[in-house]
N, C-alpha and C positions, 0 to 999 in steps of 0.2 A: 067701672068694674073691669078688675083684669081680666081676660081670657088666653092671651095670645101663651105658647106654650115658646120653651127653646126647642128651633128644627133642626135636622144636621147643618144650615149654613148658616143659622146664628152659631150654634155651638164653635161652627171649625174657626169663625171670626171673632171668638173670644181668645182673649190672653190671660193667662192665670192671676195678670197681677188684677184686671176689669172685676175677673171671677171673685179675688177676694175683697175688692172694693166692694162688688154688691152683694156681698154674703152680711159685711158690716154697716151698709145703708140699712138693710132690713133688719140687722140686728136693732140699728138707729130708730128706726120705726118701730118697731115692739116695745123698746122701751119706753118708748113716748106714748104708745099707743094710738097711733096712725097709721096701723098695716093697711096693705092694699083688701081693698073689699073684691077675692075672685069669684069669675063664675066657675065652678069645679066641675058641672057636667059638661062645659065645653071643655075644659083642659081635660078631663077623663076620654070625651070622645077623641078631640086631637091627639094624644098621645096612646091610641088605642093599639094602634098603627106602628109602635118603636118608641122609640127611648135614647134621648140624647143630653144628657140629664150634666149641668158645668162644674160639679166636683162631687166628692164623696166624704162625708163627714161622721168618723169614729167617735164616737159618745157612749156615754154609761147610759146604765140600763134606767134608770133615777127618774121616775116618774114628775118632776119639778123640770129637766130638760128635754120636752118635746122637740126635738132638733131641728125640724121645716117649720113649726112657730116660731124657735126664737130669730130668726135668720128671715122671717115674713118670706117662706119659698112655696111656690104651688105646685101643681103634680106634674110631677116629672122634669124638676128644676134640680135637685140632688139626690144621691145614693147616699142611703143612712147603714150604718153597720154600728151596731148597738151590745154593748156586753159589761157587766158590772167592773167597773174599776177603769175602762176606755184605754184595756190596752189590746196590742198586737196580738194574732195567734198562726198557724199555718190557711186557716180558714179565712181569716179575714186578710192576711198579704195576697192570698187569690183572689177575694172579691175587688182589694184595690187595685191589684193586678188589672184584673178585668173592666171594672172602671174604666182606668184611663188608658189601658192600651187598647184595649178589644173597643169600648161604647163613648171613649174621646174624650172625659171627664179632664179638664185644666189643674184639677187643685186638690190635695189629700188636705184635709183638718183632723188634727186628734185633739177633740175637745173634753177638755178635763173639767170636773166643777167642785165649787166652793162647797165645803163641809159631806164628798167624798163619804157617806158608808161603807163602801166596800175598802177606800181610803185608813177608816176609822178603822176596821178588823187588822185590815192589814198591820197596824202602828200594836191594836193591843193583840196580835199571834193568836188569832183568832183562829181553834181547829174546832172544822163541824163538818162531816160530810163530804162533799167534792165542791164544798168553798173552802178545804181546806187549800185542793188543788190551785182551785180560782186566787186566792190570795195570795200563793207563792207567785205568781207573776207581778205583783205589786211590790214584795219583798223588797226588789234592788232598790227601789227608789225610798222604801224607807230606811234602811242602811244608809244612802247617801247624804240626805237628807241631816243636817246639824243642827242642833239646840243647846242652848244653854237652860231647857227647861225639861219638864219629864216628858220621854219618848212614849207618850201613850195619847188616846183620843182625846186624854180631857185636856192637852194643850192646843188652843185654836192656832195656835202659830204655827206649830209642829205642824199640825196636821195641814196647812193652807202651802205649806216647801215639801210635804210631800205629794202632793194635787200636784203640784207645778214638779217637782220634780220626776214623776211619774208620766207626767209628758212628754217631758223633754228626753226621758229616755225612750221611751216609747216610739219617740223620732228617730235615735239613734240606729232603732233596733231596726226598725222601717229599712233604713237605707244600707242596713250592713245586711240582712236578711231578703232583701228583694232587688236583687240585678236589675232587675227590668225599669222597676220606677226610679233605681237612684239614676241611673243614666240618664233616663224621661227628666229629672229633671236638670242635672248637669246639660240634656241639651236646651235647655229653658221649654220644654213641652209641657211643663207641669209646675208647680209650686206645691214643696210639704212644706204643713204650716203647724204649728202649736198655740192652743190657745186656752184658757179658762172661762166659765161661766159665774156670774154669780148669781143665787138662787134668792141675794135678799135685793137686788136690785135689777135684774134681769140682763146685766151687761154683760156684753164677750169681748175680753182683753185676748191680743195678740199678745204671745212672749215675743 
């Protein structure tokens, strides 16, 4: 049974690339189903105390991607920042902000997933409310996004380049909108990373 939590001198003896190595071991294990069996009242009580937590991972809201299951993480192993469609906004460039510069976090992931709903509105200009708002953030990536098929949800292909497209910009936006982490990582302090889920087979592809 695991208990042992990350302290500040494991964390500061991580290197981003360790970090994303065992982000995708425990992805390795979930899949397989052989995560670690924790004790969580000891990791509750040891991290009672602080929080030094080896990356922060941007995920949609998508009840199928519980982000510290799929990645087999226990309490106060990662910072989860959650919003439908897993992209950037002024609120969540501060919490990554904070993350790795302020609480030491190695690694940003904007993890994106297979068959995306808020994905899907996006593609069919879906207006409803302040998902209309939430959608225009989605927009660039389906613009970019090419098909030689119809640009709406009922094409799985379409919709699976803009998942992935949607990331990748996503990233862009990360590093053009946040001074702080792009240098973090131009000085190798950190690794932004991109990646997808898939919801029929539980795997996390690195782009």
């Amino acid at each position: 049974m695991i208990s042992d939590i990350i302290d500040q001198e494991k964390q500061s003896e991580l290197t981003p690339q360790a970090v994303l190595e065992d982000l995708m071991e425990g992805n390795k294990r979930f899949v397989e189903n052989r995560m670690h069996s924790r004790d969580y009242a000891s990791q509750i009580n040891k991290t009672s105390g602080g929080q030094w937590p080896q990356a922060v991972i941007l995920g949609c809201i998508d009840s199928r991607v519980p982000v510290e299951t799929v990645f087999d993480q226990g309490v106060g192993d990662v910072f989860a920042a959650r919003v439908a469609g897993n992209f950037e906004n002024t609120d969540i460039l501060g919490s990554m902000e904070y993350s790795c510069k302020v609480a030491g976090s190695k690694l940003v992931m904007v993890l994106g997933h297979e068959a995306c709903g808020a994905v899907k509105s996006a593609c069919d200009h879906v207006e409803l409310g302040n998902i209309t708002h939430l959608l225009s953030n989605i927009q660039p990536a389906v613009e970019a996004t090419e098909t030689s098929g119809e640009r709406n949800s009922q094409n799985a292909d379409f919709v699976a380049g803009v998942v992935q497209k949607n990331v990748e910009l996503t990233l862009v936006r990360i590093r053009e909108k946040s001074p702080i982490l792009k240098e973090m990582e131009e000085n190798g302090e950190i690794k932004i990373v991109g990646a997808v889920y898939s919801i029929s087979t539980g795997k996390v592809t690195v782009l």
